[in-house]
C-alpha positions as CSV (number, residue, x, y, z in Angstrom):
1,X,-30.3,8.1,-6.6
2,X,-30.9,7.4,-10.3
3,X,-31.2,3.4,-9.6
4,X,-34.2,4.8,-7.1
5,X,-35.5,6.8,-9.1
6,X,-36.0,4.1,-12.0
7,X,-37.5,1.8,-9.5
8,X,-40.0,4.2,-8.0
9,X,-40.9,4.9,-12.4
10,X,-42.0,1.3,-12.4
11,X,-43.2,0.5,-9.3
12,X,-46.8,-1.7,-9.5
13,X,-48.1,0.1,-6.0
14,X,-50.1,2.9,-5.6
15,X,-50.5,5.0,-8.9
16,X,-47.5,3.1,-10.3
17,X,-45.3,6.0,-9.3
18,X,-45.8,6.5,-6.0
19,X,-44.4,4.3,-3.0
20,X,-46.1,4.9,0.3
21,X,-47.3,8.5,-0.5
22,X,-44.4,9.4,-2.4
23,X,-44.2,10.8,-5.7
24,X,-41.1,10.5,-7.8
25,X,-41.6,14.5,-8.2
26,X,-41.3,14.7,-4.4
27,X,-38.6,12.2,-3.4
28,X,-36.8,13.4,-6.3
29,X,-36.7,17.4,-4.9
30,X,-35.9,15.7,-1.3
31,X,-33.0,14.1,-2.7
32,X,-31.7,17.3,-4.5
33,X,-32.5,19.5,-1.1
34,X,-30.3,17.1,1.2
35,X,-27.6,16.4,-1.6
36,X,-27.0,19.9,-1.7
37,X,-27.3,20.9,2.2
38,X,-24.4,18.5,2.2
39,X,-22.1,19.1,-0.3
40,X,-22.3,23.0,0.5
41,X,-18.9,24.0,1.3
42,X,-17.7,20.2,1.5
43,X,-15.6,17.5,-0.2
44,X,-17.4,15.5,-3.4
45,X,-15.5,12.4,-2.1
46,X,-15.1,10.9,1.4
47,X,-11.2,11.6,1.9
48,X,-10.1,8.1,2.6
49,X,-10.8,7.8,-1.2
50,X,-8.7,10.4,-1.7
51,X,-5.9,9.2,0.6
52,X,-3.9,7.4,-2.2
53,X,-4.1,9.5,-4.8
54,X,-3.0,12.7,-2.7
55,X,0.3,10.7,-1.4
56,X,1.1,9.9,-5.1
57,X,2.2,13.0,-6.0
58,X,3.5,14.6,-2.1
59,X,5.5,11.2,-2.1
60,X,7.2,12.4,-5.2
61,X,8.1,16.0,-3.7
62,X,5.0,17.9,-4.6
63,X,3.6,20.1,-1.5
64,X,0.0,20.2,-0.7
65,X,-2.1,23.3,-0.6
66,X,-5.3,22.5,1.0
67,X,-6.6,26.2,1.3
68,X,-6.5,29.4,-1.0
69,X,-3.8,30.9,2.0
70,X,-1.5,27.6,1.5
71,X,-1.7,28.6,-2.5
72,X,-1.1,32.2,-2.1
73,X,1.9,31.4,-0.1
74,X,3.4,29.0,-2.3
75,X,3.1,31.7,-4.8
76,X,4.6,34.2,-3.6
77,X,7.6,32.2,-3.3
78,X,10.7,33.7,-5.3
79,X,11.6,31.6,-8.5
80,X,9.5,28.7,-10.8
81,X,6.9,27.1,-8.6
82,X,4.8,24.3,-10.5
83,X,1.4,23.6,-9.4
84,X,-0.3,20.7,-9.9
85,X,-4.2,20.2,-9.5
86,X,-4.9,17.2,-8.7
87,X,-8.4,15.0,-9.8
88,X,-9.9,11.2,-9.3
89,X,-10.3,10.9,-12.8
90,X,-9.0,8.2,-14.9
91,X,-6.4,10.6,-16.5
92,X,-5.4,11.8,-13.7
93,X,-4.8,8.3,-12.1
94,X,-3.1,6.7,-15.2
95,X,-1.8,9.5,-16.8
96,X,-0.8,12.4,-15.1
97,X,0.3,11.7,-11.8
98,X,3.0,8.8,-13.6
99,X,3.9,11.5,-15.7
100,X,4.6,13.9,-13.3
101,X,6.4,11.5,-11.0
102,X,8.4,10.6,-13.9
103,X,8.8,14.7,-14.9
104,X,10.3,15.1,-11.2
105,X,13.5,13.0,-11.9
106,X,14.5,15.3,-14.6
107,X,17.8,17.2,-13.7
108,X,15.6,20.7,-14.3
109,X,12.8,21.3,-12.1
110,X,11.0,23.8,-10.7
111,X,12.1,25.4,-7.4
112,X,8.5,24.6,-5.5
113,X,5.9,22.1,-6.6
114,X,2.5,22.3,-4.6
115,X,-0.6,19.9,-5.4
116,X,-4.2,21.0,-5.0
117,X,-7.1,18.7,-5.1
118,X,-9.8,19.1,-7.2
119,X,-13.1,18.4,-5.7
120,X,-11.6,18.1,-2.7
121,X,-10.1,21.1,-2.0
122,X,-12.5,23.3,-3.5
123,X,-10.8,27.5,-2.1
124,X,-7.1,26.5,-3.0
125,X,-8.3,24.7,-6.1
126,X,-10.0,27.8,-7.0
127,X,-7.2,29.7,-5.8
128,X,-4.7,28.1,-7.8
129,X,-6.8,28.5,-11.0
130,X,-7.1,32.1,-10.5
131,X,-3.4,32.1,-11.5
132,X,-3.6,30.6,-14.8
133,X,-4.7,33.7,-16.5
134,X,-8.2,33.3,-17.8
135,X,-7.6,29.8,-19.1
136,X,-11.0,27.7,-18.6
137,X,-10.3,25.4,-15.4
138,X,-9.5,21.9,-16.1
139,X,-8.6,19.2,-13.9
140,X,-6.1,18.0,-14.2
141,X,-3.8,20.4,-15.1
142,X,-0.8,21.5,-14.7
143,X,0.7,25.2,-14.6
144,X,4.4,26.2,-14.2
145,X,4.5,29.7,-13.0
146,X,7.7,32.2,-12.7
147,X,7.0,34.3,-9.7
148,X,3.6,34.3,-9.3
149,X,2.9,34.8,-13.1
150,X,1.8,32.0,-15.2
151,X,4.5,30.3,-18.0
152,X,3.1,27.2,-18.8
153,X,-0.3,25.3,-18.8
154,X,-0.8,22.0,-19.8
155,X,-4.6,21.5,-19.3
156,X,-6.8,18.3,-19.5
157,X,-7.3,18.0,-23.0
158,X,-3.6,17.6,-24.0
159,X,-3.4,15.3,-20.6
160,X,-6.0,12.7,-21.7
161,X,-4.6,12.5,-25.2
162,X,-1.3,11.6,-23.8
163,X,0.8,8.8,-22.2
164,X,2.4,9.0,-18.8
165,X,5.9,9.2,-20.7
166,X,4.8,11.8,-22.8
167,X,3.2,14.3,-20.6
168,X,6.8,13.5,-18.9
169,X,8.7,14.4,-22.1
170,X,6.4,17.8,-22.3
171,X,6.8,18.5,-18.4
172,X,10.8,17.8,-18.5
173,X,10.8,20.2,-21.9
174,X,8.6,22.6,-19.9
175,X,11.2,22.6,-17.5
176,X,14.7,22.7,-19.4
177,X,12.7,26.2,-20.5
178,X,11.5,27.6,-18.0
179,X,13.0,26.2,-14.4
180,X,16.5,25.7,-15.8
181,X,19.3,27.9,-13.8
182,X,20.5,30.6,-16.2
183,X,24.5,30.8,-16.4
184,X,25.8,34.2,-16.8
């Protein structure tokens, strides 16, 4: 859209921004009216993009919740349940989703693991961040919660800062505390 609009800027024809009636005003408003008639209520990404970077992390365990029902019931599950949203960002790609891969070998983990989709999945991602307490939403993130009620959040920022290894490190501390069986 931008590459159009650039060329329409400098176009020699007609007015030298018009192409065959056109203004760049007008295509410009056309562009915005069909972009957003089609990403109402849809996915930003055609989902064979998506393909490998959802089996990435349900290879490794991790459940996925692809609407705000599939969240709420992984919630109300019993014990530590860690959720994972999911993005196409760089981060996510060479960052978090090695680290959690790597987190998920650890002898402590949580009792359920579910994986939204950012973008993607737009009610259970929204769903999922209604959990984390009034945290701004991030993706990625990841949130550990304790039946139903939020425990841990590591949010984008700390993510894009980090190595694979490390976010590791922090998820496997995250879950020695928190999803480790208690010995009475």
């Amino acid at each position: 859209m931008c590459l159009l609009l650039k060329t329409l800027r400098t176009f020699p024809g007609r007015g030298g921004g018009e192409l065959r009636g056109y203004t760049v005003e007008s295509i410009r408003e056309r562009i915005f009216r069909v972009t957003e008639f089609r990403n109402r209520g849809r996915a930003m990404y055609p989902e064979i993009m998506i393909i490998p970077m959802r089996e990435e992390l349900t290879r490794a365990g991790i459940a996925e919740a692809r609407s705000a029902a599939d969240v709420d019931a992984a919630l109300a599950q019993p014990g530590t349940t860690m959720v994972v949203v999911n993005s196409i960002c760089g981060c996510a790609a060479g960052k978090m989703r090695p680290g959690v891969r790597l987190a998920m070998q650890h002898a402590a983990k949580p009792d359920h693991a579910v994986t939204v989709f950012a973008g993607q999945d737009r009610e259970a991602t929204e769903k999922a961040r209604s959990y984390f307490g009034g945290h701004p939403p991030t993706s990625p993130a990841i949130a550990i919660l304790r039946d139903g009620q939020l425990v841990y959040l590591m949010q984008r920022s700390a993510i894009e800062t980090s190595t694979a290894p490390a976010i590791a490190q922090e998820l496997t501390r995250a879950f020695d505390t928190y999803c480790a069986p208690t010995t009475a």
